[in-house]
C-alpha positions in Angstrom: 8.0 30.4 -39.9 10.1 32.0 -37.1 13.6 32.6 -37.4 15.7 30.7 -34.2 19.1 31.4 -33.2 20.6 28.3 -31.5 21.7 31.1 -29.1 18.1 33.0 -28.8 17.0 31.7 -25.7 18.1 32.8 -22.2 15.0 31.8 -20.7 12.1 28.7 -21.3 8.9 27.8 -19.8 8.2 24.1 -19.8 4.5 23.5 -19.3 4.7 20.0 -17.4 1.5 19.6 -14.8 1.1 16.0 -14.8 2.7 13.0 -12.7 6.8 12.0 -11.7 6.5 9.5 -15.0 5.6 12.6 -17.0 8.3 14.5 -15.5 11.0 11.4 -15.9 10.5 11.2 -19.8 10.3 15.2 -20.2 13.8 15.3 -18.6 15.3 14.0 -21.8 13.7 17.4 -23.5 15.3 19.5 -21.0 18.5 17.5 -21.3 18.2 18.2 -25.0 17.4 22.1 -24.6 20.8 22.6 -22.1 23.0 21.1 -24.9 21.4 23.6 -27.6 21.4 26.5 -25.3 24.2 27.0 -23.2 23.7 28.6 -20.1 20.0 28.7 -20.6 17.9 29.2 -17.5 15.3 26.2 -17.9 11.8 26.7 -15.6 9.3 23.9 -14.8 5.6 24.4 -14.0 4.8 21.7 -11.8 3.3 20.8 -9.0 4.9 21.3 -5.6 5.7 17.7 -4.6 8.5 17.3 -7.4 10.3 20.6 -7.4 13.3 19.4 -5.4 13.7 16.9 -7.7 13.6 18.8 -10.5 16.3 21.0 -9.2 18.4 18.4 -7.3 19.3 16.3 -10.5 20.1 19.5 -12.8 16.5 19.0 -15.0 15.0 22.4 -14.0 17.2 25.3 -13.2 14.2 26.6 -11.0 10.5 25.2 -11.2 6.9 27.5 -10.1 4.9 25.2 -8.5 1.2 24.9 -8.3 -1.6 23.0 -5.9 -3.2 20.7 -7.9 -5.8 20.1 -4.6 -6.3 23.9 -5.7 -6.7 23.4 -9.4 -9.2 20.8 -8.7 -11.4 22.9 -5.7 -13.9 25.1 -5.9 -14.1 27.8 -8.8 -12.9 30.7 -6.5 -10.0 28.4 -5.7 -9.0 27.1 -9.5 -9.3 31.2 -10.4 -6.8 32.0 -7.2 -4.4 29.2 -8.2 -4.2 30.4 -11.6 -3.7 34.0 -11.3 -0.8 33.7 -8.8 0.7 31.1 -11.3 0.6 33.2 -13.9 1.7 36.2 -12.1 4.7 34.2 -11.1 5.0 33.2 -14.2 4.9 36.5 -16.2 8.0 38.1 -13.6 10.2 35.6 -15.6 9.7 37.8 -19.1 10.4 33.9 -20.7 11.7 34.2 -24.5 10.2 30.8 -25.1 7.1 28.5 -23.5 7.4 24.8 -24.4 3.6 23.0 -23.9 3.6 19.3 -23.7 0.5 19.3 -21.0 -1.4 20.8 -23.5 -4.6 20.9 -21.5 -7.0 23.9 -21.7 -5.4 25.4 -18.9 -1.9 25.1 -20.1 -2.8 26.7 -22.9 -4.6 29.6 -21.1 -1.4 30.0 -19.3 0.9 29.9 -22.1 -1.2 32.7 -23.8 -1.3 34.6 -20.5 2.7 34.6 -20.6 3.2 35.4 -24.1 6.4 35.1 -24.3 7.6 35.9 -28.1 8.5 31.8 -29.1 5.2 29.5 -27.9 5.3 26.2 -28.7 2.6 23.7 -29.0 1.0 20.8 -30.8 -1.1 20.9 -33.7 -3.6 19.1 -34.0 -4.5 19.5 -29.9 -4.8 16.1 -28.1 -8.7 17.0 -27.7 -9.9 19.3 -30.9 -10.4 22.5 -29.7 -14.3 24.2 -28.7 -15.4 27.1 -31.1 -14.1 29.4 -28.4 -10.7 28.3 -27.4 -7.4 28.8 -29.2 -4.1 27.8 -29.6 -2.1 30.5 -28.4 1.2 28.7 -30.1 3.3 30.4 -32.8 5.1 27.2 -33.3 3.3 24.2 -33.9 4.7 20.8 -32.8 3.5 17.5 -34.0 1.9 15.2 -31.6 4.9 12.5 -31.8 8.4 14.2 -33.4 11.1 11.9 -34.9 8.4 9.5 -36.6 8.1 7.7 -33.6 5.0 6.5 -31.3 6.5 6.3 -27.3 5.3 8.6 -25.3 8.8 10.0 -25.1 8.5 11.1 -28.3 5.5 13.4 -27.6 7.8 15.5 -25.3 10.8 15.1 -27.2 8.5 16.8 -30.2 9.1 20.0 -29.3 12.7 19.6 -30.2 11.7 19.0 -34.0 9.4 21.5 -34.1 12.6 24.1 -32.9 14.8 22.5 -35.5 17.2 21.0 -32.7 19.2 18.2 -32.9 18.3 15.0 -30.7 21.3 14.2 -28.9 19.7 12.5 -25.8 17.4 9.9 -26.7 16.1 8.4 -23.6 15.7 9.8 -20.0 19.1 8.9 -17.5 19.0 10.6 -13.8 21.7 10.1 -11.7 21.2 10.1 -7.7 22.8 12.3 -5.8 25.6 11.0 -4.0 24.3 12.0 -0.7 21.1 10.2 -1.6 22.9 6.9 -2.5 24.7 7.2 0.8 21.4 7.3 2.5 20.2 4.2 0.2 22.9 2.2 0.9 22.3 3.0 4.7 19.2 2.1 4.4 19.7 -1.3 2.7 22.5 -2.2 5.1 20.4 -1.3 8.0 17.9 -4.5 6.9 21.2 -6.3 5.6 20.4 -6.0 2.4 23.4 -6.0 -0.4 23.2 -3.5 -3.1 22.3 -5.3 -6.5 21.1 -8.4 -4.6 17.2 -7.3 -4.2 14.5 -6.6 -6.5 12.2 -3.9 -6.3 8.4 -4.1 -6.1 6.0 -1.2 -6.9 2.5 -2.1 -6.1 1.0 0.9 -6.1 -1.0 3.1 -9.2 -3.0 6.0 -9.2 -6.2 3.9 -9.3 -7.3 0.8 -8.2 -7.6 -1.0 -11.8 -4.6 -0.3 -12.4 -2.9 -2.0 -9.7 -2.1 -5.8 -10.0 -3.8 -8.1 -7.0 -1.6 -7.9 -3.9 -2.3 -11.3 -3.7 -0.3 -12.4 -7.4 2.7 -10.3 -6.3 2.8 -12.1 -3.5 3.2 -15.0 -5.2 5.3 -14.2 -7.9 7.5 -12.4 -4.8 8.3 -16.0 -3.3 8.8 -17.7 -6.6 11.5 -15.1 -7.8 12.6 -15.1 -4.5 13.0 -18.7 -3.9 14.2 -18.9 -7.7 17.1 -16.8 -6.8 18.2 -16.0 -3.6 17.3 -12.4 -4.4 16.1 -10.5 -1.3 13.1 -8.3 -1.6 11.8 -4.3 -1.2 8.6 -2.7 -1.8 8.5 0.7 -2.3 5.6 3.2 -2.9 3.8 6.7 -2.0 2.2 7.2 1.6 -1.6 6.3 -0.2 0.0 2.9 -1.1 0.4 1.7 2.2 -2.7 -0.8 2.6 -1.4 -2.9 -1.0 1.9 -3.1 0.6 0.6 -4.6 4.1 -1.1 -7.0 2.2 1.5 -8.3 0.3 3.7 -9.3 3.0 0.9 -10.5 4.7 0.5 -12.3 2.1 3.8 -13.6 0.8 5.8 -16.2 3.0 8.9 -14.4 1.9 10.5 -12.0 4.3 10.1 -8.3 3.3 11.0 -5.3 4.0 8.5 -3.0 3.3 9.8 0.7 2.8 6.6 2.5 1.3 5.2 5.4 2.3 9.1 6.4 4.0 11.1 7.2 0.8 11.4 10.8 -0.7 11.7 11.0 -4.6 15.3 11.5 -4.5 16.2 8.4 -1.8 13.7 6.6 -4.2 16.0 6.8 -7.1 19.0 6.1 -5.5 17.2 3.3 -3.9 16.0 2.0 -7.5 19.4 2.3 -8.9 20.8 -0.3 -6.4 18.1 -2.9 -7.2 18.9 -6.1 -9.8 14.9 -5.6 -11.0 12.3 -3.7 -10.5 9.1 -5.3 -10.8 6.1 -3.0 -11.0 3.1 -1.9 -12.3 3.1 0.6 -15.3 3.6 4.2 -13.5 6.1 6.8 -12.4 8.3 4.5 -10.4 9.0 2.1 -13.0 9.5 5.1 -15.7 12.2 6.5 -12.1 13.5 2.8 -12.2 14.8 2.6 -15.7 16.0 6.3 -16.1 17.9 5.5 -13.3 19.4 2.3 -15.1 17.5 -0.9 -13.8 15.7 -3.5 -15.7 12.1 -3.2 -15.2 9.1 -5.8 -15.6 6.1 -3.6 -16.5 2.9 -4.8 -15.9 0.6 -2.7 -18.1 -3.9 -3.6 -18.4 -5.5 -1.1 -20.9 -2.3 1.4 -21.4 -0.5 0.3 -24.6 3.1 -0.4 -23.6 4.3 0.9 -27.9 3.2 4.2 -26.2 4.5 3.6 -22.3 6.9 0.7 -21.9 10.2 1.9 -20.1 13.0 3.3 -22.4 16.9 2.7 -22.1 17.3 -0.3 -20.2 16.7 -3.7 -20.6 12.7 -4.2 -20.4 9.8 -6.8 -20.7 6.6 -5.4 -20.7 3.5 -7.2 -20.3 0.1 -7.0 -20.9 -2.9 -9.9 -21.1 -4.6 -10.3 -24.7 -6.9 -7.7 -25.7 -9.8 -7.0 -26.4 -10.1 -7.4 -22.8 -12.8 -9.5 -21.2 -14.2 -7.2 -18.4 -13.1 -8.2 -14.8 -13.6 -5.1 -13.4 -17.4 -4.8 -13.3 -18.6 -1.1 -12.4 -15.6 -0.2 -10.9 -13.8 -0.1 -14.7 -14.7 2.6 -17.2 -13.2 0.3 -20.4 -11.9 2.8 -23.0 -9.9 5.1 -20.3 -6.9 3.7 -19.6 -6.3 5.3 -16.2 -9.6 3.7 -15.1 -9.8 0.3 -17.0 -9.1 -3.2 -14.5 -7.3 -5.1 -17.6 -4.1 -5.9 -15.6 -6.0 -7.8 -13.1 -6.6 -11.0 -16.0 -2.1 -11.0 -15.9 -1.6 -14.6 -14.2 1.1 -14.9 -12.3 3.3 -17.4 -14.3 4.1 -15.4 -17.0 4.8 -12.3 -14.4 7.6 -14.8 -12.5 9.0 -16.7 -16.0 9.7 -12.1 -17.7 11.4 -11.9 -14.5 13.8 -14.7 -14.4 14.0 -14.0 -18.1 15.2 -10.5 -18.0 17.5 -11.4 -14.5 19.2 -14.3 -16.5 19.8 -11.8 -19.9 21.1 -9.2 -17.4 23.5 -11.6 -15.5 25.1 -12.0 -18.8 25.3 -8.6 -19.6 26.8 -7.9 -16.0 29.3 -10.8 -16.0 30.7 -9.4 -19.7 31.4 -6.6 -17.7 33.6 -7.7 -15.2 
């Protein structure tokens, strides 16, 4: 068992190639890893699209980004990508590389780096092939602190170090030039900050997303239900859910997907009542950033994904789930599985007026 200074490190490595909700709950590690090491210079690998982020809101004192249209081309291309990553990489001379992708090509790159401390899970996600390895020489489990949330799988390394957990759930600030341009930006379309609710439509595949149609629906219920005016936010690729919803919906909308950076999405999300969404990066943005959030979740377990740190319903129809999705769903993978298509749309609107009405309370105690 290594020997660790709380004041060993100068310099860490977190291995983080996977989406914005992956980066949201691994800010509470890094949050965690600035409080134990003082002064410590704290690198992200991630892809290109979320460095400024990273660096904006303090979560990554400098990040090396990679393509991941690269790591997915050709073999020539995946072999270029990799060696300039890890070339990059190396310059650092890291004391420590934390691996919570732990993928076969994290792990490659964490052995390339070798920096002295390597941490990693044991046992692997996926068991490893006769010839691969686990370059780590400290060995994390695959949820710390006895607990089953995903958060807890990046918050594992921690346990593994011997450091203490002193932040327990993810909490981003915007940048105040950010929530200047949100506000803007609300009161351009007259739009009242904590007087709208937030609607993410969008997913990384088509099962995943709920039918345009239902949050249409639900939109002019919750709508008519409380006065509460309405935005939908969402990548450039979620455009065509989007138009249909206000197509759809006979409430007025104002439809800002496909315009919002990362940043002016957070400070957007932290001026909205609720967000209503389904289960992906924006809603894990949407509660770090401090608003309730209605999760609508198909094959994904919400004791492993529901949002942390804010007031939360997450929902999800009965399973085993009766398949809707017909070729199109592939019924044991989770990011391919059409489950949340079976949510109806009255239980969606009745979470939602539930968690406005429990968060009214909560806002009027306050005042």
């Amino acid at each position: 068992m290594l020997q660790i200074s709380p004041t060993a490190f100068r310099s860490i490595l977190i291995l983080q190639t996977k989406f914005i909700g992956d980066i949201v709950l691994a800010s509470a590690l890094a949050k965690n890893l600035q409080l134990q090491y003082p002064g410590v210079r704290l690198v992200f690998l991630c892809e290109a699209h979320f460095a400024g982020f990273l660096t904006a809101h303090g979560i990554a004192s400098d990040v090396v980004a990679f393509s991941r249209a690269k790591m997915r081309g050709s073999p020539l291309e995946r072999g270029r990508e990799l060696f300039r990553m890890v070339r990059t990489l190396r310059r650092h001379r890291f004391d420590m590389t934390i691996d919570i992708t732990d993928s076969k090509t994290s792990r490659i790159i964490s052995g390339l780096v070798n920096a002295p401390v390597r941490v990693g899970y044991f046992p692997t996600d996926r068991p490893l092939r006769w010839h691969e390895r686990q370059p780590a020489n400290v060995r994390m489990k695959p949820f710390g602190f006895g607990k089953r949330h995903y958060l807890y799988r990046y918050l594992s390394p921690l346990e593994a170090l011997g450091v203490d957990l002193r932040v327990k759930v993810p909490a981003i600030r915007p940048l105040p030039f950010e929530t200047a341009h949100a506000l803007a930006l609300l009161a351009r379309h007259r739009i009242q900050p904590n007087a709208f609710f937030a609607i993410h439509a969008g997913a990384s595949f088509a099962g995943r997303r709920w039918q345009p149609e239902r949050f249409a629906e639900a939109i002019d219920r919750i709508a008519g239900g409380t006065g509460l005016r309405v935005v939908l936010v969402g990548g450039p690729d979620e455009s065509e859910a989007a138009d249909r919803i206000v197509a759809a919906a006979k409430t007025p909308i104002v439809n800002l997907a496909g315009t919002l950076r990362l940043e002016t999405l957070l400070a957007l999300l932290k001026e909205a009542r609720l967000f209503l969404g389904n289960e992906s990066g924006p809603m894990h943005m949407a509660a770090a950033a401090g608003t309730p959030v209605v999760g609508l979740f198909g094959l994904t377990n919400p004791v492993r994904w529901a949002p942390v740190g804010v007031p939360s319903i997450s929902l999800r129809p009965s399973m085993p789930c009766d398949c809707v999705g017909g070729d199109l769903c592939r019924r044991t993978d989770p990011s391919k599985a059409c489950c949340v298509w079976r949510l109806e749309v009255d239980p969606v609107v009745d979470a939602a007026l539930e968690l406005l009405a429990r968060t009214e309370m909560v806002l009027e105690a306050a005042v």
